[in-house]
Structures are given as C-alpha cells and as structure tokens.
C-alpha positions, 0 to 999 in steps of 0.5 A: 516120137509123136508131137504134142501141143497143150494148153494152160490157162494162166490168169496173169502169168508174165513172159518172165514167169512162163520163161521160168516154168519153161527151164523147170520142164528142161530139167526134168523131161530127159526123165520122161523121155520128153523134149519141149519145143517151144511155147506161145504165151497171150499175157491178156488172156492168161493163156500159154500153150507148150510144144513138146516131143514125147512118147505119149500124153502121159510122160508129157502130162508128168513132165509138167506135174513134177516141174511145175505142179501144173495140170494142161486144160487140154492136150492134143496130139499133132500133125506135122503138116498141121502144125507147120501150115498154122504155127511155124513162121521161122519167128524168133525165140526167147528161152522157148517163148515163141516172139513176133518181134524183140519186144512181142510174144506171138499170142498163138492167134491164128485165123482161117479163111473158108471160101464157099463156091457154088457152080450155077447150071441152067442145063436142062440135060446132063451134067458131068460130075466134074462140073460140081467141083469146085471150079477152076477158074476161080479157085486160081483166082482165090489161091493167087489172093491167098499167096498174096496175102501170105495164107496157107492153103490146108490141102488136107482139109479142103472138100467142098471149099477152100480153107486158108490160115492167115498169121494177122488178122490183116492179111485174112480180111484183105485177101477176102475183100480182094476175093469178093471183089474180083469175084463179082467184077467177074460175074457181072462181066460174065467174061465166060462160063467158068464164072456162073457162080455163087460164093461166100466167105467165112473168117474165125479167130482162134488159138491152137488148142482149146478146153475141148478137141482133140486137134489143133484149131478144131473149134476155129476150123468149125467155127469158120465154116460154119461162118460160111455156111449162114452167109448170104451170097458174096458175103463175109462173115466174121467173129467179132473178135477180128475187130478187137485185135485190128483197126484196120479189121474194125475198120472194115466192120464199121464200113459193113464190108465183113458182118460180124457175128457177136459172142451171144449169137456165136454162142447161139450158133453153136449150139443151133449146128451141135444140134442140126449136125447130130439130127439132120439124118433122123427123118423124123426131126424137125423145126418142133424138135429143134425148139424143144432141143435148143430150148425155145420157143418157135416164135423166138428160134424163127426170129433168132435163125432168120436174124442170124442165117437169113432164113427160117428154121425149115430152111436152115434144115433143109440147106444143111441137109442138101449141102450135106447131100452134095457133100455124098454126091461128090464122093461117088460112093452111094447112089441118089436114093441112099444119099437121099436117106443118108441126110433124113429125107425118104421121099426121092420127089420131094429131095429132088425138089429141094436139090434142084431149088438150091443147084438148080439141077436134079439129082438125077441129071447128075452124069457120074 
C-alpha cells in the first residue's frame, strides 16, 4: 500500500496529548485498512505530522475523523526514496512520537543544500555538450563535504545542481562554508581547468508537509533553489529561520558568512518567482507586466529586485530565462531556435546575445 504523511496544526498540543490522539488512531485504523507509522511533533509551533499506510487518502482522512474528530491541513502521498533521504535517521521512539533524544522530540525540520555550478568557457570555437554538465571535479568535491557533514544527496532531483538534505542546521551551514572555501582556494590557485567556474549556494529551512503541495518538502526544495538562483557568485544565502534554530548558525549570519533573507522579503520573493516562473514564456511580458502583476510601482519593484537578487528587473527576467534555456539545452530535446521561443524571446540574435553574456559562449558553438 501507498504511504502517506499528513500535517495538523495543533496550537499548544503536548507530547503527552499527541501520544493519546495516536493510541486512538491504533484503535480504529484496522477498520480503514490503515497502519500509522509514526509522527513528529514541534510543540513551539503547534504543529504534528503522521506517517501512515493506507489504501488511499480517504480511508487515512476517516481514520482520523472517527479517532479524534481532526481534520489534516494538507496530506500527500510519499515516496519511498523520498521519504527515507529526508526523514529516516534510525531515531528512537516513544509510543509513535518520532524523539532526538530521551527527553526531545524530532520537530520534522529538515534543511536542504542547493549548490549552483557554472562551467566558465573562453573557447571561441566549439564546445562538447558534455562540458555544460555539471563538472566533475567539483561535484567530487561537494559530495565529499555532503558525506562529512552526514547529508543526503537527492539523485532524483538533481538537473542543473546539486541538492542535499541535512538532519541539523549545523551540518548544512558547515558543509556549505567548507564548499565555499575550497572551492575558491581551487580557483584562485587555478590548479587546472576542471575549476573555471562560478558557484553559488542556497539553504532552506522546512518541515515535511506544509498547507499546500502535494509532496514532502515541496516549499523547502522551491525555496532553496530559489535561494540559489538570486545569489551572487560564492555566496550562501539562507532563511533567516537558520539562525533561530543555531547559534552556531547565528553565528555565522552575524560573521556575514551566510546572508539571510528575512520573512518579508521571503514573502516578496515568492511572490516575484510565482509570477516570473508562470510568465517567462510569454514574449510579451515585461518589467511593466511584473509591476502591475506583483502590484507596485517600477520604482519600488527596481529598488525592492536590486536589493534582494543584485540586479534589475530586466535582468532577473532575463537570468531566469537563460537559466531556463540552459536547462532545455541540456536536455537535448529541441533545437536552439525552439528553446529560444520556449523561454519568451523570438529574436534568435538577441538570445544569443544574452546567452553568451551569461556563459560566455553562443548557443550556436554548443557541440550536441
């Protein structure tokens, strides 16, 4: 049977209360052919979230009704291999509640790594598909800081970057630092060409299911790429959250060495991609369509982009649709000038004009 995770928001609710709704699920799931697994409970924020077995969202959803006259904000059905690379760390537990230690419950919070590599080219002629890839030499060198800092590495995610779930907030800010600064010891000592790149780091904070998605850690996986995408080169961006839950994370936020982006200008943020992500393709759209869509003025939204990503509105568009189209090129399903209509520009001079700004290389040099 399919698994299943869902989420309660339980304002106040106590181990010893979320220990009792639990024995009154067991008593009544073999009705519903139903099996609850375990759950996490964050007692700060008044939030609990249930793994369970069952044959479908409703038999799960009445399992609850009947028990404990509860409905779940949000629940998603889950993958195995999703399920163990975020949530399975052979922790103890006490009558289902999922613990750290004798005396703390495991919250759910999880948070995931994305590391952005560019390869750098000055060719003037050709280049081999295969150099667009993600390159090796550093990728080797990401993995081993991933493993030594006990992440996961999400195969089944990874395109353009590498994507890592951590179990502390900890082990996520140290492995990006020790990335960052190997990396740039690498490039500056220009030990070979395996290292002509640029590279930047985004970090999010998150619980497993939230009141929209429909996978685990859907907004968390979002939100550290998007992280990724507005940072500048060698940079780590983070939720400010990281520095509620660490010290040691405060720490490095106070040292500058991860900037952190606050809850209104996540807020911001999320908004800015909803809009760009659903209107990149559409030629027509613009900085006049952005400000009129996210519902301020050009002045505001120019000083609100160029705060937060580093670059004006034109050229947020403009990355995301050549990061977009990079995406395309790799998949070598279509051809430049389809790509080129894919991501909203229908002037094949003026697409390779920006492609070759951000990659240093035309579209047309690319070797598939």
């Amino acid at each position: 049977m399919p698994l299943f995770m869902d989420y309660h928001h339980a304002p106040g609710i106590t181990l010893e209360e979320a220990k009792k709704a639990h024995l009154k699920d067991l008593a009544v799931q073999s009705k519903y052919d139903v099996k609850y697994h375990q759950f996490w409970v964050n007692e700060k924020d008044g939030m609990v979230f249930c793994l369970m077995e069952g044959p479908s969202k409703e038999a799960c959803r009445a399992v609850h009704k009947e028990a404990n006259d509860i409905k779940a904000c949000n629940l998603v059905e889950v993958d195995g291999g999703m399920y163990s690379a975020f949530m399975a760390y052979d922790q103890a537990l006490d009558h289902g509640i999922v613990m750290k230690n004798a005396s703390q419950a495991d919250t759910g919070y999880r948070f995931i790594l994305t590391l952005d590599i560019i390869s750098l080219t000055t060719l003037k002629k050709g280049i081999d598909f295969e150099r667009l890839k993600f390159p090796e030499k550093p990728r080797q060198v990401a993995n081993d800081f991933i493993h030594k800092y006990q992440g996961r590495i999400l195969q089944q995610l990874q395109n353009d970057s590498l994507i890592a779930t951590f179990y502390t907030p900890e082990s996520a800010v140290q492995c990006a630092i020790g990335i960052k600064e190997t990396f740039k010891q690498h490039i500056a000592e220009l030990r070979d060409n395996g290292w002509n790149i640029r590279f930047k780091m985004g970090i999010s904070v998150g619980q497993p299911v939230t009141d929209h998605g429909n996978g685990i850690f859907d907004r968390a996986l979002q939100q550290s790429n998007r992280f990724c995408k507005i940072a500048d080169d060698g940079e780590i961006i983070s939720s400010v959250l990281i520095g509620k839950l660490s010290v040691f994370c405060d720490q490095e936020i106070e040292k500058k060495t991860v900037k952190v982006i606050n809850e209104a200008e996540e807020a911001f943020l999320t908004r800015l991609f909803n809009i760009v992500d659903g209107q990149y393709p559409n030629e027509t759209f613009n900085v006049e369509s952005l400000s009129r869509e996210i519902g301020v003025s050009r002045p505001h939204l120019y000083r609100k982009i160029r705060h937060l990503t580093g670059t004006s509105p034109n050229g947020f568009i403009r990355d995301l649709r050549m990061s977009k189209a990079l995406s395309l090129m790799k998949q070598r399903k279509r051809n430049i000038t389809e790509i080129a209509l894919d991501v909203g520009i229908s002037n094949p001079s003026y697409f390779a004009k920006c492609f070759h700004e951000k990659y240093g290389i035309l579209p047309s040099q690319i070797e598939v």
